[in-house]
Steps between C-alpha positions, in 0.01 A plus 500: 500500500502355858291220588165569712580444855245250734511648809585274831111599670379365122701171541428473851132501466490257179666250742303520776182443247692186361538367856111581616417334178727152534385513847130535366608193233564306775224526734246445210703169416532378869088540526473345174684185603381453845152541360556252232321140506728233623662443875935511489488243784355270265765509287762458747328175704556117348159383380502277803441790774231586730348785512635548829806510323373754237410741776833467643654564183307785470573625872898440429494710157313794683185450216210455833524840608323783320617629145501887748781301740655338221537781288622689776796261587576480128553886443712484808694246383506668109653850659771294681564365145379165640366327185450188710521135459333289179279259654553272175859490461575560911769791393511879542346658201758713502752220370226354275417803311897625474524173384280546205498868436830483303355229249210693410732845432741298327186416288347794526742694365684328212088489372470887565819598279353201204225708562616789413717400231229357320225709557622839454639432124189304408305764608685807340506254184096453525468908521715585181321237334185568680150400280702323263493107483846431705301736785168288495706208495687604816193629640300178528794274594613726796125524586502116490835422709408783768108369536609121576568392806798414615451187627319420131836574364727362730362169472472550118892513463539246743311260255676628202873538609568224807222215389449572138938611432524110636209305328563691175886410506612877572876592504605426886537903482173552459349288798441731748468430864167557595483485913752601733809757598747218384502170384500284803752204550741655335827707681599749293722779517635832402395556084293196500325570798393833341409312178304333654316761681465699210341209311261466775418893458412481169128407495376707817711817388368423116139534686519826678698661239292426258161629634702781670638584178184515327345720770790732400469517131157602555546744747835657267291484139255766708764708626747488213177560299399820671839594480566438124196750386641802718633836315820457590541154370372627166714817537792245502414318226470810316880607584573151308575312790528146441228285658767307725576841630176597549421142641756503761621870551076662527277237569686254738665746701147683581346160603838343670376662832141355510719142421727593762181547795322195324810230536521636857150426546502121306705324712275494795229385282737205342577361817159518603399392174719111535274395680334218299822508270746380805214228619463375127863474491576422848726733562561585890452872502256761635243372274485117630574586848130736478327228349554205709473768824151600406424104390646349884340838669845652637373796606876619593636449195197624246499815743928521476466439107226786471697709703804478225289519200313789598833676648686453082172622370509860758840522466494496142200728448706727748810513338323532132339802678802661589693425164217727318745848575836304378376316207200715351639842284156620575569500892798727457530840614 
């Protein structure tokens, strides 16, 4: 059997769409954000000013002229690969965002492979068991964890495992760090040093993983399910195969490429997704850096961090998209 071939026109023309769609993306978020209540000079005056010096502030940061002119100079400026300068934090967004970009893939990703770890067993457990008790049980608790928010939860195990682990006497093990990358104050080094960081992961990895995860098991119960009443699963059976055989050796391997595509897909979507998760815990990745851009009205740097989050979202889509002939047995020629 030789794998179905995608042809370099195919490839070629799925890639320009991805670009006339990020470039779409950003336009719609550049007119959202100049449209937006609120004036960036503002921010960036002392309470003190005129509004002589307002206007000037305005006049230096290019924000007088018409949104036409201004979008003009920034697509210019975006083909050159000219992200520009943060009017907040007076450096190129460039540096800010490379910055924070590996903290929230570092995050990101050791969530996405909890993720995965979790949720695909739970949910292949809820479909062999599926409209028995365990399954029900399962059912209403992933429901539960994936319908919460995550700031609802973040803040939840804050209170339980950094305030409550001290008031309620807690083994020192068990008081986790609540805000931060590392503890501050402190120079530490080599094993410690990553001790400490991974202490400081704990809670904001817990979070993701955990709604992640139940998004999973809910997504696997239906497709392990589907797969578990086909003929060939019973024909199996019926040949005396053991059910870890069947388990692993039928029904995993004909849903391992739809997993395959869909933990392409998730990791865009957690780093997205940290948002409220790295402001809760105050971490400084692509998460915070959005917030407090859209909050001081740095127009540069919400337009830089769009830019990246929409670019891992295309890109992913893209390369799920062209993983389909490798991956998929049905694709194969």
């Amino acid at each position: 059997m030789q794998l179905q071939p995608v042809h370099p026109p195919a490839v070629l023309r799925r890639v320009a769409g991805a670009l006339l769609l990020l470039w779409l993306v950003l336009t719609i978020t550049f007119a959202l954000i100049r449209l937006a209540p609120g004036d960036a000079a503002t921010f960036l005056v002392s309470p003190s000013a005129t509004a002589a010096d307002v206007a000037r502030t305005r006049a230096d940061l290019g924000l007088d002229q018409s949104i036409a002119v201004q979008y003009a100079r920034w697509s210019a400026d975006m083909l050159r690969g000219n992200l520009g300068e943060s009017f907040s934090l007076h450096q190129p967004v460039m540096r800010v965002l490379a910055q924070a970009l590996p903290v929230s893939i570092a995050l990101g990703a050791a969530s996405l492979i909890l993720t995965f770890l979790v949720g695909v067993p739970l949910g292949m457990l809820q479909a062999v068991r599926r409209g028995r008790p365990l399954d029900h049980l399962l059912t209403v608790l992933t429901t539960t964890v994936y319908a919460a928010p995550s700031f609802w939860l973040a803040l939840a195990l804050v209170a339980v495992f950094t305030y409550g682990a001290a008031a309620w006497g807690f083994p020192r093990a068990f008081r986790l760090p609540a805000f931060g990358l590392e503890s501050p104050g402190i120079a530490l080094h080599g094993t410690a040093a990553l001790l400490d960081r991974v202490r400081h992961a704990i809670l904001p990895v817990t979070i993701l993983a955990a709604v992640g995860a139940a998004g999973i098991a809910r997504y696997a119960r239906s497709a392990i399910a589907d797969v578990l009443s086909q003929d060939f699963v019973r024909t199996a059976r019926a040949k005396g195969a053991s059910p870890a055989r069947v388990h692993f050796r039928h029904v995993l391997t004909t849903v391992l490429p739809a997993f395959i595509v869909l933990f392409a897909l998730s990791l865009p979507g957690l780093v997205a997704g940290s948002i409220f998760v790295e402001s809760v815990f105050a971490w400084p990745g692509m998460g915070r850096v959005m917030v407090s851009a859209i909050v001081a009205r740095d127009y540069p740097l919400v337009m830089g961090a769009a830019a990246v989050y929409a670019a891992l979202v295309l890109a992913a889509n893209l390369a799920g998209d062209l993983m389909l002939p490798v991956v998929d047995p049905r694709r194969r020629g």
